[in-house]
N, C-alpha and C positions, 0 to 999 in steps of 0.2 A: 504493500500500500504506500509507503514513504516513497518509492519508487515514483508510482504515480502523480502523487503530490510534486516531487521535486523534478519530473518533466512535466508539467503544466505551470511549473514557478517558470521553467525557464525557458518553455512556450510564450509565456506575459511576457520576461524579459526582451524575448527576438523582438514580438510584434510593437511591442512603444517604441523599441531602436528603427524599425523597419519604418513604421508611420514613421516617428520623430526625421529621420532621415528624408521619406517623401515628401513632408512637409517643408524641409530646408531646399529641397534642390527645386518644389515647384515655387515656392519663395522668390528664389533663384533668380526664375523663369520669368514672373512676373515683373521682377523690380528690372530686370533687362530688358523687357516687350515695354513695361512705361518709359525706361532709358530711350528706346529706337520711336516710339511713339513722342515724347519730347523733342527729339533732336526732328523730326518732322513738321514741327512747329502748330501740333494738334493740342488746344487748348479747351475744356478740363481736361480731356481725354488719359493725356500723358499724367499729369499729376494723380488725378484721380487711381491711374493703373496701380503706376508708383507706392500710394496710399494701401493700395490690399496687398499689394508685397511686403510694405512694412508691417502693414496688420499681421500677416502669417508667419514672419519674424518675430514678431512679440511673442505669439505662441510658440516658437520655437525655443524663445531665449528663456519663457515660462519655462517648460519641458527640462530646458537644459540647468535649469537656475542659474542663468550666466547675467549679471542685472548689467554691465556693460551693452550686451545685445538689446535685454529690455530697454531701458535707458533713451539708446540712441535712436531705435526704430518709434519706440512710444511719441520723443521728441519731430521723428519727421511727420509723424502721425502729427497731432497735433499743429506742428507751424504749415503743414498744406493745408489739412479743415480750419484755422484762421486764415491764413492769404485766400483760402476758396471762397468762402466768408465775405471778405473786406472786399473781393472783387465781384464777386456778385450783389450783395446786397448792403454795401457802406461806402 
């Protein structure tokens, strides 16, 4: 029975490294496709992208407990929805 117990612990362990991992590389993917949508000069479009990359960041740097990652991603969060903000309605 310990048997089974201690391959289903290390079953949980794969799958949060497996998600936690897809979750950094589509992260990735995102804050690159707002980078290439930016430099096209697509406005909210690119920031907006950008913003759900850093959003899934946050979750990552949760996951990881890394508060550097939180931190920095929270903060881009944050200063695009104000400049989105002040440019649309102030």
């Amino acid at each position: 029975m310990s048997k089974l117990n201690s391959m289903s612990k290390l079953e949980g362990v794969v799958y949060k490294r497996l998600l936690t991992q897809s979750l950094e590389w589509f992260a990735t993917l995102i804050v690159i496709i707002g980078v290439a949508v930016n430099a096209t000069g697509h406005h909210p479009e690119g920031p907006l992208i950008m913003t759900l990359g850093s959003l899934v960041w946050v979750i990552v740097g949760v996951r990881w407990k890394t508060a550097s990652i939180i931190i920095t991603n929270s903060v881009i969060v944050m200063v695009t929805a104000l400049g989105l903000s002040f440019y649309y309605f102030g």
